[in-house]
N, C-alpha and C positions, 0 to 999 in steps of 0.2 A: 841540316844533316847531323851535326853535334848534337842536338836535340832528341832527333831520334834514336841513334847509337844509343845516347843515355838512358833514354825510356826502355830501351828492350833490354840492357844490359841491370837495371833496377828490376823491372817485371822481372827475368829470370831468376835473382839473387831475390825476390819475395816470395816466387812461387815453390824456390829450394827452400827456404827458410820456412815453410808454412806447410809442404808437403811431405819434404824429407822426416823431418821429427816423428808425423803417422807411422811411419814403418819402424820405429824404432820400438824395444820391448816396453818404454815406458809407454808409449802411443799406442792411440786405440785402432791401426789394423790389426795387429796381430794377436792371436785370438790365445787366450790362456789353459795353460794342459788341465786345467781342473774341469775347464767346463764342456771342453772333447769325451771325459770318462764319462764312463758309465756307474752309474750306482747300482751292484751288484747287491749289497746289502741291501735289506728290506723287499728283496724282491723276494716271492714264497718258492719254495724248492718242497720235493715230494719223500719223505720218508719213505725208505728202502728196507727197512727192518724197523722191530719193535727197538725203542731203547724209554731208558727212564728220563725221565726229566726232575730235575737235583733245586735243588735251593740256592744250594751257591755252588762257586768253583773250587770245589773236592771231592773228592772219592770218599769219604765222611760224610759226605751231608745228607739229609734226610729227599726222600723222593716224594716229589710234588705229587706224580701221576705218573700213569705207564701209557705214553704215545706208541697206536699202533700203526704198522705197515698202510702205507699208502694218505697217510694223515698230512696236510699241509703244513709248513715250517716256514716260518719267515724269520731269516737271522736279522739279527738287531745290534749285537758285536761279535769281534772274533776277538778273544784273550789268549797268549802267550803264555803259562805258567810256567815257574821258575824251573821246572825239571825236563821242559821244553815240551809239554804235550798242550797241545789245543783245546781250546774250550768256545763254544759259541754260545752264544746268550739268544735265546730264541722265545718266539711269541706261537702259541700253539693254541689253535681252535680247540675247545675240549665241550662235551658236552655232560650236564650232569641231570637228568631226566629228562624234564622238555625243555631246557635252559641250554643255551650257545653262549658261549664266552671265553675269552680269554688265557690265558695261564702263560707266563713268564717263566721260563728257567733255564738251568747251565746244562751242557751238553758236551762231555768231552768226546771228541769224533776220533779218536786215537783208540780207545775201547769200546765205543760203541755199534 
């Protein structure tokens, strides 16, 4: 009877020791908030109006191309600028005769 007491009372204090630890944040049930998000970024969004698309991030810089209305936009970053206006760094289909391709540039969505 000692014997078994000790078995069951061992079995339970292994199966805490072996179980309990998984529920804890370093353990692998619980699942990490990074990979519940959704990546918003790089998904394509639809231009609403004509805007330029810039070289880099400033109202200075020279204009890539003029993106018109209804033209695919896939952002690729959002930037912060020191005087607090936004800027997204986007990827734009552009076509130049029978050629499809690419164009990269800055986009401040505060004036455009």
């Amino acid at each position: 009877m000692n014997f078994i007491s000790t078995f069951i009372v061992w079995s339970w204090l292994l199966c805490i020791g072996l179980i309990a630890p998984a529920s804890l944040p370093a353990g692998g049930a619980q699942e990490s908030i990074i990979q519940n998000r959704t990546n918003n970024i790089g998904s394509p969004i639809i231009a609403l109006k004509e805007f330029n698309l810039l070289s880099s991030a400033s109202n200075d810089s020279s204009v890539l191309t003029r993106v018109k209305q209804g033209t695919p936009v896939s952002v690729i970053k959002v930037w912060v600028g020191f005087d607090s206006s936004k800027w997204l760094l986007v990827n734009v289909l552009c076509q130049n005769f029978d050629q499809l391709f690419y164009r990269r540039g800055w986009v401040n969505i505060r004036e455009s």
